[in-house]
C-alpha positions as YAML, in Angstrom:
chain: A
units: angstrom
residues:
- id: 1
  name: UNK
  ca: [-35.39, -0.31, 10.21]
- id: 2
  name: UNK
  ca: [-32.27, 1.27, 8.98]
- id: 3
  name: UNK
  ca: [-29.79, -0.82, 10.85]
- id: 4
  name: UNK
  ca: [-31.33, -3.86, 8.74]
- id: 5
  name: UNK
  ca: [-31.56, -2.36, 5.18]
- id: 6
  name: UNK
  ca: [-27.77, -1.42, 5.93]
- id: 7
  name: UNK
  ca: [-27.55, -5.47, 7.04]
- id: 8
  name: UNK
  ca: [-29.14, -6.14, 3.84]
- id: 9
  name: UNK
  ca: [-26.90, -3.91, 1.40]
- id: 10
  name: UNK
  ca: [-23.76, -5.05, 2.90]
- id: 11
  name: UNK
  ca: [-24.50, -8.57, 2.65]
- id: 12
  name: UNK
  ca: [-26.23, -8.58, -1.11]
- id: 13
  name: UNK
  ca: [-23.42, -6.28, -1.83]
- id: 14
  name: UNK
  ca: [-20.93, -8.51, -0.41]
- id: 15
  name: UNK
  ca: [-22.65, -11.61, -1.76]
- id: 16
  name: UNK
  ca: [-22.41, -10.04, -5.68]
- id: 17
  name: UNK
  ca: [-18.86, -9.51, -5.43]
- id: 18
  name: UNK
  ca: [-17.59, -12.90, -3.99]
- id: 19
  name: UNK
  ca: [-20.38, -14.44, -6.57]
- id: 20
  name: UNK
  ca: [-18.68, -12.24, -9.72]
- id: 21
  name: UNK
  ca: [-15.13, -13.08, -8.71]
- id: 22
  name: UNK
  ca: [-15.93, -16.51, -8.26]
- id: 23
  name: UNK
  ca: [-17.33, -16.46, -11.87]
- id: 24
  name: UNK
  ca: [-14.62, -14.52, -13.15]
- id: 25
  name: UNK
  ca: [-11.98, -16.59, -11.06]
- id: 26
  name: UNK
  ca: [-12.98, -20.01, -12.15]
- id: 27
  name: UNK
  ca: [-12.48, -19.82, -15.54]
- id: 28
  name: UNK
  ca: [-8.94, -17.81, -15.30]
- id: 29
  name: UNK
  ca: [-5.66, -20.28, -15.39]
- id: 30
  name: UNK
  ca: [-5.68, -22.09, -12.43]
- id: 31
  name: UNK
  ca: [-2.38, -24.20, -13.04]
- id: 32
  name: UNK
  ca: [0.89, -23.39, -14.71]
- id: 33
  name: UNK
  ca: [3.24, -26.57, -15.39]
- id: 34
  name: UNK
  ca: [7.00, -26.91, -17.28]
- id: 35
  name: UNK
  ca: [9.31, -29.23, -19.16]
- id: 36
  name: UNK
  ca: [11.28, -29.42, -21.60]
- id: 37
  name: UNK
  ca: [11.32, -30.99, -25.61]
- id: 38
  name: UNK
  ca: [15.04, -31.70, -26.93]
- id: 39
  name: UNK
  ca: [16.18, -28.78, -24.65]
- id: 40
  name: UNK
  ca: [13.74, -26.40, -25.43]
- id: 41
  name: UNK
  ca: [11.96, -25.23, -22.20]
- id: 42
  name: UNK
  ca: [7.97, -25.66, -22.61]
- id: 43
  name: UNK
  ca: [5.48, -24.11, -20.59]
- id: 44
  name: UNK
  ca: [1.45, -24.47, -20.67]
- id: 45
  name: UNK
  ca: [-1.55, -23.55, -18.23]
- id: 46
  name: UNK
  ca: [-5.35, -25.09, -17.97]
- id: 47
  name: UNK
  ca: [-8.02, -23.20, -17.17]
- id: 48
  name: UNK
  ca: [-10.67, -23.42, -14.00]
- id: 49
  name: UNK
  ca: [-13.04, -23.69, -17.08]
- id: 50
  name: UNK
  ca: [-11.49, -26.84, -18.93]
- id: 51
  name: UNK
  ca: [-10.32, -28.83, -15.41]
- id: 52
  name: UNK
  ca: [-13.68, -28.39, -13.64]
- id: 53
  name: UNK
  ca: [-16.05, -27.11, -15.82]
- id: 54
  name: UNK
  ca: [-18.92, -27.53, -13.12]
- id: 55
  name: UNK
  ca: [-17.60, -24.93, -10.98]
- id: 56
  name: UNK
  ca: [-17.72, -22.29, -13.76]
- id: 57
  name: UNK
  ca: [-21.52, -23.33, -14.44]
- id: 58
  name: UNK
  ca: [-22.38, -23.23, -10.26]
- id: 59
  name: UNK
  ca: [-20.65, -19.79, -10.31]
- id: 60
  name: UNK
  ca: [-23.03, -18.08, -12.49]
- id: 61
  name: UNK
  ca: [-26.34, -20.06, -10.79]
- id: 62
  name: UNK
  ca: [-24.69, -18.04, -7.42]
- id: 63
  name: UNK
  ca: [-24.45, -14.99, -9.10]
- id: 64
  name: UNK
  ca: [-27.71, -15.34, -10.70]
- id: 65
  name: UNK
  ca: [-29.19, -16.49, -7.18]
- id: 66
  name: UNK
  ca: [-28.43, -12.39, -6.02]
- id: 67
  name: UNK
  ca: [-30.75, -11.47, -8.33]
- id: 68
  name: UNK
  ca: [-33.58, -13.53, -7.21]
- id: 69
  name: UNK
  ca: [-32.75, -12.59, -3.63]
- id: 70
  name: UNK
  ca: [-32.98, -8.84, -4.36]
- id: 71
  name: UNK
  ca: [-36.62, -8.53, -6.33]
- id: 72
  name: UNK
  ca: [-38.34, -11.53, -4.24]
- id: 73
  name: UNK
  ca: [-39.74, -10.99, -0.76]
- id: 74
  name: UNK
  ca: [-40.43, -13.66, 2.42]
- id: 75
  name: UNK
  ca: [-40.15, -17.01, 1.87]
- id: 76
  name: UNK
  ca: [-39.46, -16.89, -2.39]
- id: 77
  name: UNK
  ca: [-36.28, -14.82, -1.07]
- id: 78
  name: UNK
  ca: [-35.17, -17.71, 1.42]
- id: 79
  name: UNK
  ca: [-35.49, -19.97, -1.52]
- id: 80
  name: UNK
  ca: [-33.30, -18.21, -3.40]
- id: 81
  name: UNK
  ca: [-31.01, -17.68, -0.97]
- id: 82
  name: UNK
  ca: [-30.88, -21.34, -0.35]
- id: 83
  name: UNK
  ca: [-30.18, -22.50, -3.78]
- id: 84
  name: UNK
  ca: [-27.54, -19.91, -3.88]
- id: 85
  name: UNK
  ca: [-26.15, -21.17, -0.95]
- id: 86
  name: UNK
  ca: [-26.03, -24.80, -2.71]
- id: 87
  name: UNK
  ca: [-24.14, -23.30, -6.18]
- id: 88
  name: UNK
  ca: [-22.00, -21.89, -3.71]
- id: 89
  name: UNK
  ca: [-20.98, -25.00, -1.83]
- id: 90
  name: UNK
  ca: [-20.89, -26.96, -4.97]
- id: 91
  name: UNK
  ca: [-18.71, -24.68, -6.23]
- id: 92
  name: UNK
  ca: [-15.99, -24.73, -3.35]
- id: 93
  name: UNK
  ca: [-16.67, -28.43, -3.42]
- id: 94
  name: UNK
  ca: [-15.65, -28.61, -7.01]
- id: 95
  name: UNK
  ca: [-12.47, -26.28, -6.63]
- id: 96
  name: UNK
  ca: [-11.54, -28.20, -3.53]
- id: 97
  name: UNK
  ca: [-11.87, -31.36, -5.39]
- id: 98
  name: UNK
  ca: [-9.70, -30.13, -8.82]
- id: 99
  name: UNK
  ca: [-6.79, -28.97, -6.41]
- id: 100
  name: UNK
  ca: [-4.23, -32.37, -7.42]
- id: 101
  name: UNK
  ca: [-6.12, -32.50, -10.71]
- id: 102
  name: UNK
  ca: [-5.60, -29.38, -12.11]
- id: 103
  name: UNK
  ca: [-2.17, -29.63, -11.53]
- id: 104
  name: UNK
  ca: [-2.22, -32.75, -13.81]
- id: 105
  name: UNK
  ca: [-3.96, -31.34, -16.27]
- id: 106
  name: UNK
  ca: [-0.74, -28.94, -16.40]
- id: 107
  name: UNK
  ca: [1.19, -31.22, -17.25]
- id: 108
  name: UNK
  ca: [-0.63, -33.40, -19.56]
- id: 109
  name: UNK
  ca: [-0.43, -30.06, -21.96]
- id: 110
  name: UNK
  ca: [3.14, -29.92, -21.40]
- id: 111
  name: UNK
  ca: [3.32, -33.03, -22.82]
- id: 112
  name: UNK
  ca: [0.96, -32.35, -25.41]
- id: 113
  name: UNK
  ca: [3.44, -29.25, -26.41]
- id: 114
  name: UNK
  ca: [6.22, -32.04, -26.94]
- id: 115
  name: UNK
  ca: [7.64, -31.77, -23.31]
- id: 116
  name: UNK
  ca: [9.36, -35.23, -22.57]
- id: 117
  name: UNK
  ca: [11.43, -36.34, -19.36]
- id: 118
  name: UNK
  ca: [10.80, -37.20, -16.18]
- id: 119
  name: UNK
  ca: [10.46, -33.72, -14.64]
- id: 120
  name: UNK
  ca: [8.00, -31.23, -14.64]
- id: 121
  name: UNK
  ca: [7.72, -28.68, -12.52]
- id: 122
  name: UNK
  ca: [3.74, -27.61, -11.63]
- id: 123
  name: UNK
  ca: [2.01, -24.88, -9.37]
- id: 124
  name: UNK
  ca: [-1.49, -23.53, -8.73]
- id: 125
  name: UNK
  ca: [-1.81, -19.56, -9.66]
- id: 126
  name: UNK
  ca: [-3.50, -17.38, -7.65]
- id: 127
  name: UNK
  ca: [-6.61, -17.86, -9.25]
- id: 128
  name: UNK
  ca: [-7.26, -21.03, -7.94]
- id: 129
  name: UNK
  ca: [-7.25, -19.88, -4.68]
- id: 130
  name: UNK
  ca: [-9.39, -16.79, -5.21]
- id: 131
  name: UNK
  ca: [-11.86, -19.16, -6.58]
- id: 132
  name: UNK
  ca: [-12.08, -21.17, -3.33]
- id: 133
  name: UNK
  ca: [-11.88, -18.45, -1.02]
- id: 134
  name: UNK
  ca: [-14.72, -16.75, -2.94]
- id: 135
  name: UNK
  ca: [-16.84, -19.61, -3.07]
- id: 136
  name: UNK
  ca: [-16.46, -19.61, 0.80]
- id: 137
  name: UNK
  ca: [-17.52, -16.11, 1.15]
- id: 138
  name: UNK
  ca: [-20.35, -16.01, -1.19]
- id: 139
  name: UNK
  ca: [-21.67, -19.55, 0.60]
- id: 140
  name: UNK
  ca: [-21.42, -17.45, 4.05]
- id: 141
  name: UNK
  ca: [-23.37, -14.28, 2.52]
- id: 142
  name: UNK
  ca: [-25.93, -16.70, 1.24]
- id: 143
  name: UNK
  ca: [-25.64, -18.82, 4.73]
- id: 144
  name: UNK
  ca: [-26.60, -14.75, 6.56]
- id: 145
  name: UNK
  ca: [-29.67, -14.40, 3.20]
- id: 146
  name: UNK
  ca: [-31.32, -17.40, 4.38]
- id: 147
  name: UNK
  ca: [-31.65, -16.78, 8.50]
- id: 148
  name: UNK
  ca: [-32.15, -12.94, 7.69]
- id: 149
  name: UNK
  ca: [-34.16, -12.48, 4.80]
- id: 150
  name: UNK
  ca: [-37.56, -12.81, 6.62]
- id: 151
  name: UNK
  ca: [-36.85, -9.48, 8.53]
- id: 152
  name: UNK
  ca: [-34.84, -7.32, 4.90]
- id: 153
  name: UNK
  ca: [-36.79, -4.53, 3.46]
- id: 154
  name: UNK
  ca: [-38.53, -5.73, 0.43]
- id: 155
  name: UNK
  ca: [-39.39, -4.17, -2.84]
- id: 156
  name: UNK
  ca: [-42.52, -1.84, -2.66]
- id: 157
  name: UNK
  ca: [-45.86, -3.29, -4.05]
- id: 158
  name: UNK
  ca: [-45.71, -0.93, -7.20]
- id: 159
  name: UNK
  ca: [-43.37, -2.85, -8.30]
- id: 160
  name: UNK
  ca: [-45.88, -5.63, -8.66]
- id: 161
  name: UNK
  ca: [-46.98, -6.94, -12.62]
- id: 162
  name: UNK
  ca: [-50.00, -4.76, -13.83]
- id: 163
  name: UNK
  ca: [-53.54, -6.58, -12.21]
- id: 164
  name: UNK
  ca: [-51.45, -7.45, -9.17]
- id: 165
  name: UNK
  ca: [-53.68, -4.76, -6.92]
- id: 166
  name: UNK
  ca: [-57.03, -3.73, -7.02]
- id: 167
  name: UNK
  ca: [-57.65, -0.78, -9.44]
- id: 168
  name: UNK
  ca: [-58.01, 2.55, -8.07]
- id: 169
  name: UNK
  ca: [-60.85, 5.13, -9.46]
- id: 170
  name: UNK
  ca: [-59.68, 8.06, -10.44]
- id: 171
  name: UNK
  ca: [-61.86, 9.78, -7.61]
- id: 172
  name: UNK
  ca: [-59.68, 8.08, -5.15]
- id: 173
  name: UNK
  ca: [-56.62, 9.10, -6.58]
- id: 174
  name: UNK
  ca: [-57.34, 13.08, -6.86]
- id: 175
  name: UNK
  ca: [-58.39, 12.68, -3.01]
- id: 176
  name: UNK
  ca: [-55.52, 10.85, -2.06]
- id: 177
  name: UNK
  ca: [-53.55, 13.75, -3.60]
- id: 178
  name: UNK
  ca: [-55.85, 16.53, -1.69]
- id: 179
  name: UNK
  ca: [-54.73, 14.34, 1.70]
- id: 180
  name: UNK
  ca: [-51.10, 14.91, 0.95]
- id: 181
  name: UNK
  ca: [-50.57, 11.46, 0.49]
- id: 182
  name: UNK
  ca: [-48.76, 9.88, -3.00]
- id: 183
  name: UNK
  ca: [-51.56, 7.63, -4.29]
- id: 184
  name: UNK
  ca: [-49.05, 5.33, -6.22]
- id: 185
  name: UNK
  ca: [-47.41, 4.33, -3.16]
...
């Protein structure tokens, strides 16, 4: 039992922090580009956020799948799991897909700045590559949710709305506490 709700932390841990710094990463500058305006060197980045705005949105359904995955139990949790799993892969989908375009984009607001001429020079920041390779991780912690979550600990039944369990008299309570056992458990 404890081998599994160590599986369990380490992947939902895991799973969060690809999911936040995929969040965070797509909407960071993702390409720088350069030129120049009557010999005045111009410079100007785009955003993850502004050349695919899709992968920001499928970012925060990921990260918001975690915390579906940690109060549901059984099947709900799969679910969850799953539809993470498909933010996540639309997400790397989408950064793979912006690679040559946010490059582009680079350079279009060089030329918005005033940047003329035939050369620009343009390069992906790191960002853009944190973005895909968390994407990729957070689609393989959801990929382990989904086949494991059957067998994860779940959340105790107190936990439950009000009305969810059968009320207990107050008899059965005081003798549940002269057994030695906790009669909210």
């Amino acid at each position: 039992m404890r081998g599994r709700a160590t599986r369990f932390g380490l992947t939902v841990l895991l799973g969060l922090t690809g999911a936040a710094l995929t969040a965070v990463a797509t909407s960071r500058d993702w390409a720088t580009a350069s030129g120049s305006a009557a010999g005045v060197d111009v410079a100007a980045s785009v955003k993850g956020s502004s050349t695919a705005p899709l992968a920001v949105a499928l970012a925060l359904v990921a990260l918001a799948a975690w915390g579906v995955v940690l109060v549901l139990r059984g099947r709900a949790r799969q679910v969850g799991a799953a539809i993470g799993a498909l933010a996540s892969a639309g997400v790397l989908v989408t950064v793979l897909v912006a690679f040559g375009r946010a490059q582009d984009d680079a350079v279009e607001a060089v030329v918005a700045r005033g940047g003329t001429g035939d050369t620009f020079g343009s390069s992906l920041t790191a960002w853009y590559y944190v973005s895909a390779v968390a994407a990729a991780a957070t689609l393989l912690t959801f990929a382990v949710a989904v086949v494991a979550a059957p067998r994860w600990p779940a959340m105790g039944s107190r936990y439950d709305a009000p009305g969810a369990a059968e009320p207990v008299a107050e008899q059965d309570m005081w003798r549940a506490l002269d057994d030695g056992r906790d009669p909210t458990a």
